[in-house]
N, C-alpha and C positions, 0 to 999 in steps of 0.2 A: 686424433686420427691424423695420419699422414699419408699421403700418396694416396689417398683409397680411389678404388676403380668403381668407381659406380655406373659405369657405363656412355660416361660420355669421351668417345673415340676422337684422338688415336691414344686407343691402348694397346702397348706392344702383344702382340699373341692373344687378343682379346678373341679371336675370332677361331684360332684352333685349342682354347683352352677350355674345356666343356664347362670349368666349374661359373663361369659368365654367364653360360646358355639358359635364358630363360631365370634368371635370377631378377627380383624384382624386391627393395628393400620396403619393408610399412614403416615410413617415418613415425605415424602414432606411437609402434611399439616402443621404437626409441625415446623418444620425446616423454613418455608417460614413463620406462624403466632408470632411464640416465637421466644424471639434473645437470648434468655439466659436458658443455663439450670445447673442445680444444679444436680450427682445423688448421692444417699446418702444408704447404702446396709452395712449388715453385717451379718456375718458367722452364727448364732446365733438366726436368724431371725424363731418364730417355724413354721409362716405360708408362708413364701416366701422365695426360696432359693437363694442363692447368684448369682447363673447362671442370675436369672430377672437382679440383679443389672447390671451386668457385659453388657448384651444385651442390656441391655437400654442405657446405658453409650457407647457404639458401634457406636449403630444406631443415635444415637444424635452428634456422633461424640468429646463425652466430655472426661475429666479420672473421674473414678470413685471415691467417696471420702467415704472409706472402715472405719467401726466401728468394733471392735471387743467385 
C-alpha cells in the first residue's frame, strides 16, 4: 500500500470528497484475508500525510518503509 488515506488529516480534498465520508476500514477483515503487507509513505507526499503511513503501518502490525 502506498499513500493510503486512511483518514488521518491533512488529506488534500479529504473533506469535500464524499468517498472519505464515513468510511471506517475493519483491520480484522484485512489481517484475517491478506498475509502480507507492504507500507510504503513519505514526508513529501502533497496529498497524503505521513501520519496515514504511519497508522496504517500500526494497524497492520508492519514497520513502515519511509521515502523521503
Amino acid at each position: 500500500m502506498i499513500g493510503t488515506p486512511i483518514g488521518v488529516k491533512p488529506i488534500a480534498n479529504y473533506d469535500r470528497d464524499n468517498s472519505f465520508s464515513g468510511f471506517d476500514f475493519n483491520w480484522s477483515i484485512f489481517n484475517l484475508t491478506l498475509k502480507h503487507f507492504d507500507v510504503f509513505q513519505s514526508d513529501n507526499d502533497p496529498y497524503v500525510s505521513l501520519g496515514n503511513g504511519k497508522q496504517l503501518a500500526k494497524e497492520l502490525g508492519v514497520e513502515l518503509t519511509f521515502y523521503s
